[in-house]
C-alpha positions in Angstrom: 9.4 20.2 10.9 10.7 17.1 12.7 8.8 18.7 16.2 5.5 18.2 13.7 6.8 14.8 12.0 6.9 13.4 15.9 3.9 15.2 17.3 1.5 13.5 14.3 3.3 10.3 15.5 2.4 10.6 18.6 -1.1 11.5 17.7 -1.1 8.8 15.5 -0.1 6.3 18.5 -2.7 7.5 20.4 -5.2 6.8 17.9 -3.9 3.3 17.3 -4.2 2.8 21.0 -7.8 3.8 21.1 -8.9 2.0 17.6 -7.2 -1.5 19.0 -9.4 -0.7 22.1 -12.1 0.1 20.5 -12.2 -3.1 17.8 -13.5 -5.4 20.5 -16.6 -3.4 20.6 -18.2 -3.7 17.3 -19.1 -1.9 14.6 -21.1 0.2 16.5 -18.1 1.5 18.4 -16.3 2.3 14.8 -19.2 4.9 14.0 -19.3 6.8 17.1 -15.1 6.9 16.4 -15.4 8.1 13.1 -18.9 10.1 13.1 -19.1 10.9 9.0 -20.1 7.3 8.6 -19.1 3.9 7.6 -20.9 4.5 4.4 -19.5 8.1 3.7 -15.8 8.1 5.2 -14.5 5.9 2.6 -16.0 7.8 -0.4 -15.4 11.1 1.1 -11.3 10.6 0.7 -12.1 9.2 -3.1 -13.8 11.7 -4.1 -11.0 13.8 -3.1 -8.5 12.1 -4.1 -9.8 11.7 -7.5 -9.4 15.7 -7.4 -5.9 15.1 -8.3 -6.3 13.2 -11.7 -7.6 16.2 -12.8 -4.6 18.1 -11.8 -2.6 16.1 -13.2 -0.8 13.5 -11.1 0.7 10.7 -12.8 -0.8 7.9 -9.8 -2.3 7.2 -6.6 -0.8 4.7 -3.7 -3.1 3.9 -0.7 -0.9 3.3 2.4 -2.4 1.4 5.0 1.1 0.9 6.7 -0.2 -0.1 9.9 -2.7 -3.7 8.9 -0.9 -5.5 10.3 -1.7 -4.9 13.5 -5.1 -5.5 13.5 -6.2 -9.8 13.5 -7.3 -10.7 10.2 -11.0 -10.5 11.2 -10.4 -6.6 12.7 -8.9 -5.2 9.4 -12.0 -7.3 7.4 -13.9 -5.0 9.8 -12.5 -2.1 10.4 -10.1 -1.3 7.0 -10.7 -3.1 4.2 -14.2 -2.1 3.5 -13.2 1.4 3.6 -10.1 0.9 1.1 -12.5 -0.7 -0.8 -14.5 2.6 -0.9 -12.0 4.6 -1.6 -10.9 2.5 -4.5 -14.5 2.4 -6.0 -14.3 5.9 -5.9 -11.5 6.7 -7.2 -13.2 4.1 -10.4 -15.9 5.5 -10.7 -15.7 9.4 -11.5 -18.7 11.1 -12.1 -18.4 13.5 -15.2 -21.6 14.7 -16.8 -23.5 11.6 -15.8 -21.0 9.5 -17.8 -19.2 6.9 -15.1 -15.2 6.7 -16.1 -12.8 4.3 -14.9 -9.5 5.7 -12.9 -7.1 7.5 -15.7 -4.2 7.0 -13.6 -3.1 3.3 -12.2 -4.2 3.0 -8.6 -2.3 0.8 -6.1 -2.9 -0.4 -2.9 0.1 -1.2 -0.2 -1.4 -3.2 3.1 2.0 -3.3 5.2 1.6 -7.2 6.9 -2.0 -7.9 5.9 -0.6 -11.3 4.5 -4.0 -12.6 5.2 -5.7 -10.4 3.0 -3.7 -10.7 -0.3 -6.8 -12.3 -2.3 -9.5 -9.8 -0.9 -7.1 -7.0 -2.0 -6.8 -8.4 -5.3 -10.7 -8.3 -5.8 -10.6 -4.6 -5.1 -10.9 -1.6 -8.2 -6.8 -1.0 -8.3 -4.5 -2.1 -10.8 -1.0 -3.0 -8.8 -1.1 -4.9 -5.0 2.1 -3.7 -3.2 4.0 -6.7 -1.3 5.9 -6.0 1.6 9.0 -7.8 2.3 7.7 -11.0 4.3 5.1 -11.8 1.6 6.0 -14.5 -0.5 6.3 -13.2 -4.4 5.4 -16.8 -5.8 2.1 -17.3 -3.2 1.0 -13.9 -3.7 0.8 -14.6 -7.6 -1.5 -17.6 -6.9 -3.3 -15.1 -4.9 -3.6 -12.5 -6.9 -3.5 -13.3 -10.6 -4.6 -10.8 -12.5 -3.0 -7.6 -10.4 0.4 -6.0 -11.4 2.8 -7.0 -8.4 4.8 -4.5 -6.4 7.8 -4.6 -4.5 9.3 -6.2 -2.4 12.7 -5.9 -1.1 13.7 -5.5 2.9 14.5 -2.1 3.1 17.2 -3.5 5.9 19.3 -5.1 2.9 20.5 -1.8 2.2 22.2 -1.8 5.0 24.3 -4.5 3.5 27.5 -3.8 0.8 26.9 -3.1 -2.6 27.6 -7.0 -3.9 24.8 -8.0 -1.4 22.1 -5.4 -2.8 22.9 -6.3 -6.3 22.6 -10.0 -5.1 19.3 -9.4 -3.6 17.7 -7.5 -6.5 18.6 -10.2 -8.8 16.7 -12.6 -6.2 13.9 -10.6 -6.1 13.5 -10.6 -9.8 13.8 -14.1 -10.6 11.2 -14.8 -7.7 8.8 -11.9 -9.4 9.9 -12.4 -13.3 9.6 -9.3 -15.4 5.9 -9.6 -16.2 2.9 -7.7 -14.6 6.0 -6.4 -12.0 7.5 -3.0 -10.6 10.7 -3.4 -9.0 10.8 -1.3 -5.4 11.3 -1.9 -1.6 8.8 -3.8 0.3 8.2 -0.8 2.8 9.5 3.0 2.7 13.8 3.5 3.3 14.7 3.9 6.6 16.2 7.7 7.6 20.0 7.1 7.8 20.1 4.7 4.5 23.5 5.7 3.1 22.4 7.2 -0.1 24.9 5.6 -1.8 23.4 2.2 -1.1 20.3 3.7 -2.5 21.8 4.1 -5.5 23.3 1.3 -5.8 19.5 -0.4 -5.5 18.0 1.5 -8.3 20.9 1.3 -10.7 20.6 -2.8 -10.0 17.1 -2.5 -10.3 17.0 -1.0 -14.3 20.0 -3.1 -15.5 18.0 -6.4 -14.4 14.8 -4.8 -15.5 16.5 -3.8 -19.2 17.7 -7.2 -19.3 
């Protein structure tokens, strides 16, 4: 299993590569990359994504974990138009010609698109995750009407168990309690002492209960 964790990273590194190479080029260069189309690809993964309501799954988070290596005028380009498929999509089910809304809430997480924080609050999801260098008061001015996720360094737990519980608190007094879900502001690194995880999510529903 890790053999195939590091191959698809590799793969995946590749692909980066190429993409930044391509970006340069145009759109032009994007549809001969991706050959089902800048008008299909998007729907295509909404469409099958909104497969899953139906079997049941409780909600949907769109990962674009690697935005912020692209400029701000490459990821207008070359990602946000398609996450902005996929979340029209995933809003507007067919179902004997009767258009429904997403039954399950729908967020999106742009890792370091900092720069994009008010054109993903214009998209067809109901919660913008934050990483952990995006300021919690700014992105409220920038995205008022959203649910807010996140958005603690996942390095903190690292630190002693006074420190996490310190830097949860911090993190909820900057968010408040309203229109906010409490998590890390990227996924928990490997050897994270599970412990210290522990510690976090304990910390996280006594301030929330509070």
């Amino acid at each position: 299993r890790q053999a195939h964790v590091e191959c698809l990273r590799f793969q995946l590194q590749i692909e980066l590569t190429v993409g930044q190479r391509l970006a340069p080029l145009g759109q032009g260069s994007l549809d001969r990359l991706f050959p089902v189309g800048r008008d299909r690809g998007g729907t295509v993964v909404g469409i099958a994504v909104a497969g899953g309501f139906r079997a049941g799954v409780d909600l949907v988070q769109l990962f674009d974990s690697w935005a912020g290596i692209l400029s701000p005028e490459q990821y207008r380009l070359f990602s946000l138009p398609y996450i902005k498929q996929i979340c029209d999509a995933l809003g507007s089910e067919i179902q004997d010609g009767v258009v429904s809304h997403a039954p399950v809430p729908v967020t999106v997480f742009a890792k370091g698109a900092f720069f994009a924080r008010h054109e993903i609050g214009q998209l067809a999801c109901s919660v913008v995750g934050l990483d952990w260098n995006m300021d919690p008061a700014e992105s409220r001015t920038l995205i008022p009407n959203k649910v807010l996720q996140g958005n603690l360094d996942p390095c903190v737990l690292y630190a002693d168990f006074a420190r996490i519980r310190a830097e949860v608190k911090r993190m909820f007094d900057a968010f408040g309690h309203q229109h906010y879900i409490a998590n890390l502001g990227h996924g928990i690194y490997p050897d994270t002492n599970p412990d210290k995880a522990r510690c976090f999510v304990d910390a996280m529903k006594e301030l929330g209960t509070a």
